[in-house]
N, CA, C and O atoms as a MOPAC input file, in Angstrom:
PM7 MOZYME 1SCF
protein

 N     13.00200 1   290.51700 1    93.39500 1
 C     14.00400 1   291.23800 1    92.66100 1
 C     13.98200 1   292.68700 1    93.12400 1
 O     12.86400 1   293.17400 1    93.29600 1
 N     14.84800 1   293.30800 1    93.31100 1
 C     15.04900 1   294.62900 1    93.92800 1
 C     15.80500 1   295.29100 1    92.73800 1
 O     16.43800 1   294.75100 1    91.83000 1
 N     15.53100 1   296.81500 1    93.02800 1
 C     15.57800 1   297.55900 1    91.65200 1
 C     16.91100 1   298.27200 1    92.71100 1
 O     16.71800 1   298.69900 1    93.84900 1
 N     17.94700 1   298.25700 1    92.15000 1
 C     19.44000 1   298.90100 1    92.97200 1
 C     19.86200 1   300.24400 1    92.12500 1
 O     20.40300 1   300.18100 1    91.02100 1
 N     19.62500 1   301.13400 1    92.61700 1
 C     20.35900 1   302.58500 1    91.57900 1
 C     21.67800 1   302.84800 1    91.80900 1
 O     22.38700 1   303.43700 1    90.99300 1
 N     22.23100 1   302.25600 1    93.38200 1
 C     23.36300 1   302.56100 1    93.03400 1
 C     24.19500 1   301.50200 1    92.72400 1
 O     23.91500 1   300.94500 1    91.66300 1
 N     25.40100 1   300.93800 1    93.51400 1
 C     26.64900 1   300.35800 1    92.93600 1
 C     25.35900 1   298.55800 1    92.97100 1
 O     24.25100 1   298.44900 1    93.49500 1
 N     25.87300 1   297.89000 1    92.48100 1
 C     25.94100 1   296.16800 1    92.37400 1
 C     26.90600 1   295.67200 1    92.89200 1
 O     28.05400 1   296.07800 1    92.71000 1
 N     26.48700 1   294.41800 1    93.84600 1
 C     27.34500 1   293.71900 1    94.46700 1
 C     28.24500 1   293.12900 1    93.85400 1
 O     28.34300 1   293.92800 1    92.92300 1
 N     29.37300 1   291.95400 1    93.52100 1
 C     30.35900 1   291.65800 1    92.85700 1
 C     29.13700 1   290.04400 1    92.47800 1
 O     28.97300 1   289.52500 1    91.37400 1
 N     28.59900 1   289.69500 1    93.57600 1
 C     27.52600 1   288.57000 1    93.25600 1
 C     26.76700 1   288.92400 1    91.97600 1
 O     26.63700 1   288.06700 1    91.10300 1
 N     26.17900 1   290.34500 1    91.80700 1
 C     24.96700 1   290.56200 1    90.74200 1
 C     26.10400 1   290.97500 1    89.41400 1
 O     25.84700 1   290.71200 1    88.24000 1
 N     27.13400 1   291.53000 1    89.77900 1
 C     27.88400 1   291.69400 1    88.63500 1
 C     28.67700 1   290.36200 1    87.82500 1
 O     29.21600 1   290.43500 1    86.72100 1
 N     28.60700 1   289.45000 1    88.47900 1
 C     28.84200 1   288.41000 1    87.85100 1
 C     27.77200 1   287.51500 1    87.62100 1
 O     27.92200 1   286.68200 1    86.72800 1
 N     26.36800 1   287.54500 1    88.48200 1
 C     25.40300 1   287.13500 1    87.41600 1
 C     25.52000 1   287.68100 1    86.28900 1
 O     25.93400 1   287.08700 1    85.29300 1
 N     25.18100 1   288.83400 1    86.31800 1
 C     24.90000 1   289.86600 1    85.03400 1
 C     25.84900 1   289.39800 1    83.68600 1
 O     25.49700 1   289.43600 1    82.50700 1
 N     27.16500 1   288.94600 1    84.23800 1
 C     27.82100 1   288.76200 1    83.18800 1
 C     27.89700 1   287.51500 1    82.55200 1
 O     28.40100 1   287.30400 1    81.44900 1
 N     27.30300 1   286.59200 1    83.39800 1
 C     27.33400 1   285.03500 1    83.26700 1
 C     25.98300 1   284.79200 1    82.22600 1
 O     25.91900 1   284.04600 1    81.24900 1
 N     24.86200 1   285.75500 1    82.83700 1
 C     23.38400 1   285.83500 1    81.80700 1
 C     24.10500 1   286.26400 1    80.35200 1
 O     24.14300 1   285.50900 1    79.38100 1
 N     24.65400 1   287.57800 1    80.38400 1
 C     24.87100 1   287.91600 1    79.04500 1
 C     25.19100 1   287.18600 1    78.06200 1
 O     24.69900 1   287.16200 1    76.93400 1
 N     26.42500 1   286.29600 1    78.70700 1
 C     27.13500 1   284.99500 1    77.93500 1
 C     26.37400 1   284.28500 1    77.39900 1
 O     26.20900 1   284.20000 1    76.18200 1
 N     25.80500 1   283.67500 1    78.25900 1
 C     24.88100 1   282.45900 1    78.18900 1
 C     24.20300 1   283.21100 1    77.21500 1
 O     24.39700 1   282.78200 1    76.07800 1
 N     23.30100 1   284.42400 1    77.31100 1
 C     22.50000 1   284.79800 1    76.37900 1
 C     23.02100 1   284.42900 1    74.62100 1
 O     22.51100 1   283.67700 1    73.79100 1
 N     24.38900 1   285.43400 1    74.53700 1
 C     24.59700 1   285.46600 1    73.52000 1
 C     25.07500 1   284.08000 1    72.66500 1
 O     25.19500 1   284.13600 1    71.44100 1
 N     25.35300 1   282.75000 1    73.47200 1
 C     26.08200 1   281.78400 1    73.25500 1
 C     24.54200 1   281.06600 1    72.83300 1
 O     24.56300 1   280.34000 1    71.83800 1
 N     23.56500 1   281.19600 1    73.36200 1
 C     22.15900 1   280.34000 1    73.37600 1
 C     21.71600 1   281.42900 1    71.93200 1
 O     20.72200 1   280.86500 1    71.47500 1
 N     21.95200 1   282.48800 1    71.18700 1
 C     21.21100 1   283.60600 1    70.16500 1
 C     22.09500 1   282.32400 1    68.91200 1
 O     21.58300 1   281.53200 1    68.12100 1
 N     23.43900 1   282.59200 1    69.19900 1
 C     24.30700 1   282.11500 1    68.21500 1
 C     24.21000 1   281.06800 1    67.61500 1
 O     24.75100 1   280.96200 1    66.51500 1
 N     23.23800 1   279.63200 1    68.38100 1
 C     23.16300 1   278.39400 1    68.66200 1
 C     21.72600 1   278.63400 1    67.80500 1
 O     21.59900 1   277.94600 1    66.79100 1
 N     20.83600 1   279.39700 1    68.08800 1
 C     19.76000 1   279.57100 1    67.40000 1
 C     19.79000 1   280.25000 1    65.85400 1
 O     19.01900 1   279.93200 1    64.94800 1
 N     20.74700 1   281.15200 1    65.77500 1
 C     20.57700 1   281.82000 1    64.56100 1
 C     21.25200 1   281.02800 1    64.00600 1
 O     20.48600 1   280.78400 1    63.07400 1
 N     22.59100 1   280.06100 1    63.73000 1
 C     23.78900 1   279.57600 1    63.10800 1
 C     22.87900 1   278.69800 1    61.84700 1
 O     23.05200 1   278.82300 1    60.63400 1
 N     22.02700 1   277.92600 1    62.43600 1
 C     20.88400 1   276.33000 1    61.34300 1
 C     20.26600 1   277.47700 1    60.23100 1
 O     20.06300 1   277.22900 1    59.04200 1
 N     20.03500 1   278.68800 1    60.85000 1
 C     18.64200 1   279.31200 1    60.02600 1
 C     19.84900 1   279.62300 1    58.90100 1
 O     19.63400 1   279.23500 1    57.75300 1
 N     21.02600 1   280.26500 1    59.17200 1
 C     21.73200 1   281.15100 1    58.50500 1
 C     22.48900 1   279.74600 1    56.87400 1
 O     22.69600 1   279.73100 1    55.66100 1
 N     22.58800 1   278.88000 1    58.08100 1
 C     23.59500 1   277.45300 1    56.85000 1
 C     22.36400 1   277.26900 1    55.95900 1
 O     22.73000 1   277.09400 1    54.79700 1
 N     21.06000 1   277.24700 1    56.09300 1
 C     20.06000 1   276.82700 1    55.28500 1
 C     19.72400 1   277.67900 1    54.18100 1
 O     19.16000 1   277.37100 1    53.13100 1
 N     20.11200 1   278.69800 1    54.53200 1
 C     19.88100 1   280.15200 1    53.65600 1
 C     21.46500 1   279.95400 1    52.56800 1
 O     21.54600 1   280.06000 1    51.34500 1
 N     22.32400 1   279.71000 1    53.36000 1
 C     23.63600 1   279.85400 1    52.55000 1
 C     23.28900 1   278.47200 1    51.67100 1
 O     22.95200 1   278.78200 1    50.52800 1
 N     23.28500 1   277.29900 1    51.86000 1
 C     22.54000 1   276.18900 1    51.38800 1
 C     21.99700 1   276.96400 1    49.76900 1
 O     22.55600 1   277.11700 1    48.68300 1
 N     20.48400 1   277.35500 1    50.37800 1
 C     19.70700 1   277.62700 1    49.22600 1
 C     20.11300 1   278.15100 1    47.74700 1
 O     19.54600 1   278.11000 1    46.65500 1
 N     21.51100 1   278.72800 1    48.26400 1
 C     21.71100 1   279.98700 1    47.28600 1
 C     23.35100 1   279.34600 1    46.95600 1
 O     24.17700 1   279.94700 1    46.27000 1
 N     23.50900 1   278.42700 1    47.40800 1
 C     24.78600 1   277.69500 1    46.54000 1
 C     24.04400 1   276.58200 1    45.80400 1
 O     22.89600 1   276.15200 1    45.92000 1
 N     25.56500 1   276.09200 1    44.62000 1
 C     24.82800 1   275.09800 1    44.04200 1
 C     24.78100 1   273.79200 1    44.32900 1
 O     25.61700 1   273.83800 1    45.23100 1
 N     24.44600 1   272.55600 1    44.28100 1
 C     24.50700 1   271.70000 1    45.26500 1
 C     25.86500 1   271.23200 1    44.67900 1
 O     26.73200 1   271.64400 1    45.44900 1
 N     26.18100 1   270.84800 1    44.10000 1
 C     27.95900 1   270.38600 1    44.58700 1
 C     28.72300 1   271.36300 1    45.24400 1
 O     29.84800 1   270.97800 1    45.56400 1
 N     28.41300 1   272.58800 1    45.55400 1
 C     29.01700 1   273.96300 1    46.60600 1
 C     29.10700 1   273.45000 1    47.61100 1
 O     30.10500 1   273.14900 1    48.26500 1
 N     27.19500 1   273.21000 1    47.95300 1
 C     26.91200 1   272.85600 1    49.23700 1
 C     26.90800 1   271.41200 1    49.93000 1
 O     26.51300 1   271.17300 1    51.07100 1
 N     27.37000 1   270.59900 1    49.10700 1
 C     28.11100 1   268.90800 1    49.71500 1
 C     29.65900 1   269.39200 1    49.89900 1
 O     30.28600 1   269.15100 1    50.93100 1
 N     30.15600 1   270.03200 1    48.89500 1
 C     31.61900 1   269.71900 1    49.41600 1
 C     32.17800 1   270.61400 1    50.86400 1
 O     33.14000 1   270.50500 1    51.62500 1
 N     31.14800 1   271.41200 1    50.76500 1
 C     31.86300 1   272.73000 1    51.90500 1
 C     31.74300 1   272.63000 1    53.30900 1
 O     32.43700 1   273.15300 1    54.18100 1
 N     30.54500 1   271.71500 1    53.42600 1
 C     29.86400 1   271.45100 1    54.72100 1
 C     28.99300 1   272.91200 1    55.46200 1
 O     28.44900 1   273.86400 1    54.90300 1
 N     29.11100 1   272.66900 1    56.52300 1
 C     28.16100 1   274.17400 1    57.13400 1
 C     29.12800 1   275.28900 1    57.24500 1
 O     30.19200 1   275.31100 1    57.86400 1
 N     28.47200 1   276.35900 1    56.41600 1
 C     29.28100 1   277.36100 1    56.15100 1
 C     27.90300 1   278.82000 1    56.54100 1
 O     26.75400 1   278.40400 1    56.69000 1
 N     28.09400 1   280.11400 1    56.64700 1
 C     27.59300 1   280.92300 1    56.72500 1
 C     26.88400 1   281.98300 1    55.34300 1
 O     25.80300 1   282.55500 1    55.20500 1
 N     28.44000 1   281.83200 1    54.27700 1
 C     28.18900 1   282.15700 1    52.96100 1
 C     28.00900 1   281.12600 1    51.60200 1
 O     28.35900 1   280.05300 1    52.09300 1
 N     27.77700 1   280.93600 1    50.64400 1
 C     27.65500 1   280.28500 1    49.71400 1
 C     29.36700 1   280.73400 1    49.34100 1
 O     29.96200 1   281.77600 1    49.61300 1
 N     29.81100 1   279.58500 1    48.67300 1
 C     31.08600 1   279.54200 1    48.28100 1
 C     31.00100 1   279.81200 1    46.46000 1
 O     31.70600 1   280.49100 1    45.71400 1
 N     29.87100 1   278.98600 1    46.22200 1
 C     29.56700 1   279.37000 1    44.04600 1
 C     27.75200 1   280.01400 1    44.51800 1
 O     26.89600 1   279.34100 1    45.09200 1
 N     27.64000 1   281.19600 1    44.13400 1
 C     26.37100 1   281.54700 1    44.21300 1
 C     25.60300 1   280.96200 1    42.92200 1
 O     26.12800 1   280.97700 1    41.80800 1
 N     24.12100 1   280.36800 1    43.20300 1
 C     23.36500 1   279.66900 1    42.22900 1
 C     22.08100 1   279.47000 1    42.70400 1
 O     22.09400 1   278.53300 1    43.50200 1
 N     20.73500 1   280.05000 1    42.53000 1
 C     19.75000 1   280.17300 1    42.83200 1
 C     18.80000 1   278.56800 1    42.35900 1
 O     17.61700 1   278.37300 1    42.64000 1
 N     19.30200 1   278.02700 1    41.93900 1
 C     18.94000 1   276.67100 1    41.46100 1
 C     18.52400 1   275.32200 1    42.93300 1
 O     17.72900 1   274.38200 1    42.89800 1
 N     19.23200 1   275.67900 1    43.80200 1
 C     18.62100 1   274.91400 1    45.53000 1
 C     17.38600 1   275.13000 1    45.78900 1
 O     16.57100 1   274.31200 1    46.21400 1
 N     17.13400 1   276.83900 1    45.40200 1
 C     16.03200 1   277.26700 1    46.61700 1
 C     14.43900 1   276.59100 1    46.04900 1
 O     13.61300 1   276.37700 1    46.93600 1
 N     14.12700 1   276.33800 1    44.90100 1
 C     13.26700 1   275.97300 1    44.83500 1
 C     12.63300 1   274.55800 1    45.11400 1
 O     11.44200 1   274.28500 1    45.26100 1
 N     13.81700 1   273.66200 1    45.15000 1
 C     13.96100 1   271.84400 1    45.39900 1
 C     13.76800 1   271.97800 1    47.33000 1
 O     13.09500 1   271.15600 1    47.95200 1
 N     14.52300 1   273.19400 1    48.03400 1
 C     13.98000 1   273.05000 1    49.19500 1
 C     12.88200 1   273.11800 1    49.64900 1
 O     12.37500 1   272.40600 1    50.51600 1
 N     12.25900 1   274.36000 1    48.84400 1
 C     10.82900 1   274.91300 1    49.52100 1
 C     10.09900 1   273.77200 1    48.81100 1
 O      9.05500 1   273.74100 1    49.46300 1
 N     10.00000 1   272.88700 1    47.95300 1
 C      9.44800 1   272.28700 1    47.37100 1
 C      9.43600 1   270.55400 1    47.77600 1
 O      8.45100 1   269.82700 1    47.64800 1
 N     10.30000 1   270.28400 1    48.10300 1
 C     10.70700 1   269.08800 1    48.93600 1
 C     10.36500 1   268.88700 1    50.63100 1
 O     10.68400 1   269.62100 1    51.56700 1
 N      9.73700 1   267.84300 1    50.63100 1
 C      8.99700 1   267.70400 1    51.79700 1
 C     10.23300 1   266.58700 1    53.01800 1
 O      9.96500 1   265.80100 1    53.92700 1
 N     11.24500 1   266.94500 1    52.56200 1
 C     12.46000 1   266.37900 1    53.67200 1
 C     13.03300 1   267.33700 1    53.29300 1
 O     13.93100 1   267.22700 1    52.45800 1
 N     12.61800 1   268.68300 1    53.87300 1
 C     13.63500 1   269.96300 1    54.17300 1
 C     14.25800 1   269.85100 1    55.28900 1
 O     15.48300 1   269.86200 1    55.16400 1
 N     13.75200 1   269.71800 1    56.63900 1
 C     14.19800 1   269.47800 1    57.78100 1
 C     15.60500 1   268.34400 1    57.67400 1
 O     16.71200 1   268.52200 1    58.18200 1
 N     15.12000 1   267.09400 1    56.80200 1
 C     16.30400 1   266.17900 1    56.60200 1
 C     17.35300 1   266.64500 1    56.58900 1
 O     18.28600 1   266.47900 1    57.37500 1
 N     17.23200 1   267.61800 1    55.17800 1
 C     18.67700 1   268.34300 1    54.57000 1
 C     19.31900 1   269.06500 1    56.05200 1
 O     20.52400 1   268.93000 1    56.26600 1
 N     18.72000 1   269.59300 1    56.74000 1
 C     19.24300 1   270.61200 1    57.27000 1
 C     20.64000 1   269.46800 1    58.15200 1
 O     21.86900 1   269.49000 1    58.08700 1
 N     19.39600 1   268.35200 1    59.11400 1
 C     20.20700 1   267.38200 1    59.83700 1
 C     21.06600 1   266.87700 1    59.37800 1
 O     22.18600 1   266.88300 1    59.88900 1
 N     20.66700 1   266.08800 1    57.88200 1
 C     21.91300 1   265.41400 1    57.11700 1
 C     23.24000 1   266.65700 1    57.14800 1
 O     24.31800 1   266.32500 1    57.64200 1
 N     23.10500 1   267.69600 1    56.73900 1
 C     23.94100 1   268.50400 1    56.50700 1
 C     25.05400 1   268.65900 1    57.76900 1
 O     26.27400 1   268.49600 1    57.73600 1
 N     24.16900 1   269.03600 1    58.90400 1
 C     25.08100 1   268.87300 1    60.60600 1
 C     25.53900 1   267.83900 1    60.38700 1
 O     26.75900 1   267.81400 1    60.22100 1
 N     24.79000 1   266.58700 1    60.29400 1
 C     25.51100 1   265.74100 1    60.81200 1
 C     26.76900 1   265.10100 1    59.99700 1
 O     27.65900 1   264.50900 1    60.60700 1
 N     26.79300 1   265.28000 1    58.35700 1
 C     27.90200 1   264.86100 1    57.99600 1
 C     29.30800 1   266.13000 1    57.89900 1
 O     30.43800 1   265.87500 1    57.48300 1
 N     28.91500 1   267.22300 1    58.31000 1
 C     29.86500 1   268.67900 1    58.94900 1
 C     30.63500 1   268.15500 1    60.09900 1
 O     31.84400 1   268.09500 1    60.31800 1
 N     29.25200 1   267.67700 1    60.98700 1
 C     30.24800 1   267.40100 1    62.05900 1
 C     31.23300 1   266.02700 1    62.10500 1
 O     32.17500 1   265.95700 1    62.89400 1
 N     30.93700 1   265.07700 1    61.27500 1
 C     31.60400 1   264.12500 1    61.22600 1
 C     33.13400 1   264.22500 1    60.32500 1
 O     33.96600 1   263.32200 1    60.41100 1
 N     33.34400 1   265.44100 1    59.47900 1
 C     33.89200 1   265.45800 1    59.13400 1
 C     35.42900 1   266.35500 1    59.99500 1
 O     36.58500 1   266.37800 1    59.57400 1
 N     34.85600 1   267.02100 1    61.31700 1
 C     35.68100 1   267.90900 1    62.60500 1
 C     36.07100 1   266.75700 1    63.19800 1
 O     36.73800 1   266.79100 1    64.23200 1

């Protein structure tokens, strides 16, 4: 790898831009599960069956979060949840 101070070739400028993508498309893919599980927690569960994967809680209700942390098929919920979201696109 060579350290370039001045201009970039049109080759490294379109790596550069192809990494970024990819970067931010691979962050989005990672943060999206953590974020539905959190919105999950904090709706109430008929919120969170009818809405599918969402980012915000649609009825806020602190009544989830303890049946998750407490329930040993947390991981389930998360899958069940994708997978009947996506069946419904």
């Amino acid at each position: 790898m060579s350290l370039t101070i001045g201009k970039k070739s049109i080759g490294e400028k379109v790596f550069d831009t192809a990494n970024v993508v990819f970067l931010i498309l691979f962050s989005i893919t990672a943060v999206y599960p953590f974020l539905n599980v959190m919105s999950i927690s904090f709706s109430t569960s008929s919120a969170a069956n009818a809405y599918g994967l969402k980012l915000w809680p649609q009825e806020v209700s602190l009544d989830a979060g303890p049946s998750l942390r407490t329930s040993s098929s947390g991981p389930a919920i998360t899958i069940r949840s994708s997978v009947r979201s996506s069946a419904r696109s």
